[in-house]
N, C-alpha and C positions, 0 to 999 in steps of 0.2 A: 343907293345910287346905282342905276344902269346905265351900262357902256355900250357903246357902238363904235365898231373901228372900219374904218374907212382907204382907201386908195391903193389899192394892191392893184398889180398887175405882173405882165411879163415884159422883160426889160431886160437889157444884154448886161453883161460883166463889164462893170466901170461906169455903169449907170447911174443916177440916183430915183429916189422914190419919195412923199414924202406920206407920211398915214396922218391918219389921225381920227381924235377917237372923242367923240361925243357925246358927253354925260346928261343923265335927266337927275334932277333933283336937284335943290336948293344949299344943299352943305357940302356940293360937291369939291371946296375948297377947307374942308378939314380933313382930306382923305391923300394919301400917298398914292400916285398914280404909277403904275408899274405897266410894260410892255413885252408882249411873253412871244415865242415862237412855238411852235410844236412842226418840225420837221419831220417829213417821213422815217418812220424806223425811230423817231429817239421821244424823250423823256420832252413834257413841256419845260422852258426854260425861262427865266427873267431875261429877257437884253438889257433893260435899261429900269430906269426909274426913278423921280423926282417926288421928292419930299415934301407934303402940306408946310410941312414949317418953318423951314429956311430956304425951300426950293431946292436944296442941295443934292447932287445926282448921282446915280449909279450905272455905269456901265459894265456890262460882261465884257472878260478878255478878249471875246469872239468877236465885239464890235468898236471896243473902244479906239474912238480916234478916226471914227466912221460913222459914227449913228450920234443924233444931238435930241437930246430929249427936252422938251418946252411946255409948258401949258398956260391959259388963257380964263383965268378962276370968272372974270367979268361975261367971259361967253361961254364957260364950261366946255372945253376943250382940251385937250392933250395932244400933242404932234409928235410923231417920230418923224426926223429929216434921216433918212439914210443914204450916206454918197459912196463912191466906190464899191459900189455892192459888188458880192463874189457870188458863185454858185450856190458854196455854201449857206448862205443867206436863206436859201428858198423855204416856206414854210407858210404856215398860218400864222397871221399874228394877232394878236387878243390882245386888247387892256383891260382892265382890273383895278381896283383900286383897296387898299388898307386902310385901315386906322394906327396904324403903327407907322413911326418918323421911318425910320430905317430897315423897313419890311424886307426878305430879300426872300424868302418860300413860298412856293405854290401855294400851300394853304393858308397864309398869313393875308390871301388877297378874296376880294368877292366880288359879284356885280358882273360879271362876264357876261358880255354879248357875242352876237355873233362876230368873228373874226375878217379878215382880210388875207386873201391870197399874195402871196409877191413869189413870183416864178423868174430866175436869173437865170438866163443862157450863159454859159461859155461861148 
């Protein structure tokens, strides 16, 4: 499965955004869809991520309770809604997707396209 992630831009603090990330292949719903940041200066990161088999989701500390992670197995899709964005926030964002329910490691994921910008003013 290849990804494509979509909807970044620049947007003030308290904004929202939403991405989304657009898979090729046919079994793209036996795969855990994970949503990654890689910010200037730091390590790439998991934000979020929902599970091929119960749908059940994960958020980072950094966003939970702000970012809602969804996808759309009939149109091969994934979405991140991100509301109340902070500065913090700004980065590339990538989706990726596992074969494993409960992935939560960079390398546990594959499929990576190219990413989306999301730049937050203060």
């Amino acid at each position: 499965v290849q990804l494509q992630a979509s909807g970044g831009g620049l947007v003030q603090a308290g904004d929202s955004l939403r991405l989304s990330c657009a898979a090729s292949g046919r079994t793209f719903s036996l795969y855990t869809v994970g949503w990654f940041r890689l910010a200037p200066g730091k390590e790439r990161e998991l934000v979020s991520s929902i599970s091929y088999r119960d749908r059940s989701t994960y958020y980072s500390n950094s966003v939970k309770g702000r970012f809602t992670i969804s996808r759309d197995n009939a149109k091969n899709m994934a979405y991140l809604q991100m509301d109340s964005l902070k500065p913090e926030d700004t980065g590339v964002y990538s989706c990726a997707t596992s074969g494993r329910s409960r992935a939560r490691d960079v390398y546990e994921y594959e499929g990576w396209g190219q990413g989306t910008l999301v730049t937050v003013s203060s």
